[in-house]
C-alpha positions, 0 to 999 in steps of 0.5 A, spaced: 471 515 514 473 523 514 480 525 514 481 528 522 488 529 521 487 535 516 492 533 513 495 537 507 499 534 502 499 540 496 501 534 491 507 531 496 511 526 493 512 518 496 514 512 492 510 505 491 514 502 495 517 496 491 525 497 488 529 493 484 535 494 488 538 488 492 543 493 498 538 496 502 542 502 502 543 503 495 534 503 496 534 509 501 539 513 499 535 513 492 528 514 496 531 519 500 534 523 494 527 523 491 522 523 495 525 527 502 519 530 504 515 522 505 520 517 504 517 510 505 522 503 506 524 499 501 521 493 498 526 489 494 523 483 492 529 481 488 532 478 494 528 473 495 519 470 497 520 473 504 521 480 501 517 478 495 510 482 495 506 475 497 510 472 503 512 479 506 506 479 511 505 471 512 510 470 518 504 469 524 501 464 519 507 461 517 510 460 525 503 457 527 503 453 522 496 455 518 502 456 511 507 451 510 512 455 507 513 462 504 517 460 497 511 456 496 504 458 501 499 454 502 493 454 507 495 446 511 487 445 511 489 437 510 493 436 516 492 432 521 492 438 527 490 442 524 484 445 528 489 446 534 494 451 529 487 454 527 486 455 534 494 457 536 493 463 531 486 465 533 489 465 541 495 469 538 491 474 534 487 476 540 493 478 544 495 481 539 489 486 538 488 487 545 495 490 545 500 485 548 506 489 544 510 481 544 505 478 541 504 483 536 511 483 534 509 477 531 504 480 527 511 484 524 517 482 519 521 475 519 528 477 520 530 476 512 523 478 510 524 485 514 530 487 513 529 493 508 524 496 514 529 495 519 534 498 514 529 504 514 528 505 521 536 505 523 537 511 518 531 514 521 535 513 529 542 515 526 539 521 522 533 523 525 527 525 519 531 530 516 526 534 511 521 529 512 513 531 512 510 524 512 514 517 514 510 512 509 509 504 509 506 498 506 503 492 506 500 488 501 491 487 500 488 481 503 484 481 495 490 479 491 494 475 496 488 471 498 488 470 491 494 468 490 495 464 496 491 458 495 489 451 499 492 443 497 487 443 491 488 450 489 483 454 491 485 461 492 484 462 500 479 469 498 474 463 496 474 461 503 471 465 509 475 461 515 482 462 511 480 469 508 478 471 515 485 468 518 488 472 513 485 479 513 486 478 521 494 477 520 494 483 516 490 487 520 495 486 526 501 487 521 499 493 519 497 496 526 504 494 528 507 497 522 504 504 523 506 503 531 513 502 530 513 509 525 508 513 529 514 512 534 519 519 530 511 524 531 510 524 524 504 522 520 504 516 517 501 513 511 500 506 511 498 503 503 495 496 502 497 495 495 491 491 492 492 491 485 487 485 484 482 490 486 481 491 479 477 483 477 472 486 482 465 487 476 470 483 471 467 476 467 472 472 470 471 474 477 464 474 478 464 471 485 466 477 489 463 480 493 463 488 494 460 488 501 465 483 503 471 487 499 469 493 503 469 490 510 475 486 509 479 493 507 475 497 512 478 492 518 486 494 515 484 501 515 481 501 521 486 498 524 492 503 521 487 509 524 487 505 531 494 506 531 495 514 529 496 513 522 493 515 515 489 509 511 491 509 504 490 504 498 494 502 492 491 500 485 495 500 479 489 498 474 482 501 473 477 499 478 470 501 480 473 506 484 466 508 487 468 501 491 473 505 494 470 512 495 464 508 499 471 504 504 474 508 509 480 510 506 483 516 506 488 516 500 486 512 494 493 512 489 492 510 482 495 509 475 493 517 472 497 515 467 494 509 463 487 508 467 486 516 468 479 516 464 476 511 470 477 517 474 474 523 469 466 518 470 466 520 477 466 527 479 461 526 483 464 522 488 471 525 488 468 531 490 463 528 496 470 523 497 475 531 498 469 534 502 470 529 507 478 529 507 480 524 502 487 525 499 487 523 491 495 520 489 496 521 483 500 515 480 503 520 474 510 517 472 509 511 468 513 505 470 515 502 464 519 503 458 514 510 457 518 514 462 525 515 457 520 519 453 517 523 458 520 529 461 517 532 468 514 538 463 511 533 460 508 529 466 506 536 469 503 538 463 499 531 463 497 532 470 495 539 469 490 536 463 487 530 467 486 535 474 482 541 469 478 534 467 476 534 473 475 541 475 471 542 467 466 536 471 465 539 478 470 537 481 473 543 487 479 545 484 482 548 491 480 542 495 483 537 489 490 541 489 490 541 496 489 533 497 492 531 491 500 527 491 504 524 487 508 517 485 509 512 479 504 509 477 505 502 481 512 499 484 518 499 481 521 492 484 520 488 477 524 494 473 531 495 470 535 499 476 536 504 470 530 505 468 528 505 476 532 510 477 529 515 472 523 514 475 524 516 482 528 522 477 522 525 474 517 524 479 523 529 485 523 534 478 515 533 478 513 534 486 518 539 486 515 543 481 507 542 483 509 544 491 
């Protein structure tokens, strides 16, 4: 898919979505601080499975009964009903996909499980978007939760083409909804889909995935953020087969470039053909984990500054490569130490506002 929007980013920076922090505004006020030009709303999973990066997203399936419970999500395939609650969710995904704005309110948080979201939106209400440049949001991948999820005997959900496609539908209309509501404040909007599974892709111990069938299920999302105005990204925290990336219809691809940055080098080739159409490299450059006290924002530039010449030695168009490039951590920060978070959303201010 080419990037029509035309946007720029010139190595801006935004966080992975996930925080340690438990008071909302302690988050934001962090977020802001850090990442003032794209700030994204606040993931805290330490306040409990509806906010956790699994049972944020469920709320459609668990209102018509297709899940049993956000603390510990299963597919009710056994129950005695259940046909009729396959067909209330689908009945209820068609009204939302053709636009019925109370059915795809549906599609959005729960009211525990979205309270960071909302927190967001009434700082963007009271305070206007300030410096912002971009508004960013994110939803969790239909590879890992459908892993995680799983049916009575255990079967990840992924493995069953009824339940993978209720799933993929539910995230597609949450993903749509999210993007509506910031498109709402005239800024671009980046949607992420977090899916770290994404790496057992070619692996012995998941032998069973299917590439065809990864691509359709992220296009669906992707599309459906671009049908509401926003810009598709993704999220990988490990080393993948990124080719299975550059061949979707994602426009920001965000990966580790601190440990999985040799998974990258290979490819020259097709970043330049995935930048020539518009894509947007998202560079996960600070790392999150007791790594980052060693590292100072020189440190990390300079890392950087090595790991792009790689690229440009290989092929790859330097100016189209700084161009659309922009920055994060290496992966959410939700399971750190609130020190050891804050530090990180330190270096990476200090590194964005020396790259830009």
């Amino acid at each position: 898919m080419k990037n029509d929007c035309g946007f720029k980013p010139y190595f801006l920076a935004t966080g992975v979505g996930s925080l340690p922090q438990t008071s909302h505004e302690e988050a934001l006020d962090l977020i802001w601080k850090s990442v003032p030009f794209a700030p994204h709303w606040p993931q805290l999973p330490n306040l409990g499975a509806e906010s956790a990066f699994i049972g944020q997203y469920l709320r459609a399936l668990i209102e018509t009964g297709v899940i049993g419970d956000v603390e510990k999500p299963q597919f009710q395939v056994e129950a005695h009903d259940w046909l009729e609650r396959m067909t209330e969710f689908y009945s209820l995904y068609l009204e939302g996909f053709e636009g019925n704005q109370e059915v795809l309110n549906r599609f959005g948080f729960t009211f525990r499980g979205g309270k960071g979201f909302e927190a967001f939106i009434n700082r963007l209400e009271s305070r206007g978007t300030q410096d912002a440049v971009l508004l960013k949001g994110q939803i969790s991948g239909p590879l890992t939760v459908g892993l995680q999820i799983t049916d009575k005997n255990r079967r990840s959900s992924y493995y069953d083409d009824i339940l993978r496609d209720m799933l993929v539908k539910a995230l597609v209309l949450h993903a749509e909804w999210q993007t509506k509501r910031l498109r709402k404040y005239g800024l671009p909007v980046l949607m992420t889909v977090d899916d770290p599974g994404l790496y057992g892709y070619g692996a012995s111990t998941h032998v069973t995935l299917n590439r065809e069938q990864l691509i359709e299920d992220l296009n669906l999302i992707f599309m459906g953020i671009v049908k509401q105005g926003g810009i598709p990204g993704i999220h990988v925290c490990a080393g993948m087969d990124w080719t299975l990336l550059f061949d979707s219809k994602v426009q920001v691809i965000n990966f580790d470039a601190y440990e999985y940055m040799q998974s990258m080098v290979v490819l020259a080739g097709p970043i330049n053909d995935y930048l020539s159409r518009g894509g947007i490299l998202s560079w996960g450059i600070v790392p999150t984990n007791q790594e980052a006290w060693q590292e100072t924002a020189q440190s990390l530039r300079e890392r950087l500054e090595r790991n792009l010449q790689e690229l440009v030695k290989r092929g790859v168009d330097e100016d189209r490569l700084r161009q659309q490039s922009m920055l994060t951590p290496s992966c959410g920060t939700g399971t750190l130490g609130k020190d050891l978070a804050e530090h990180i959303y330190e270096l990476l201010f200090e590194i964005g506002d020396t790259m830009r």
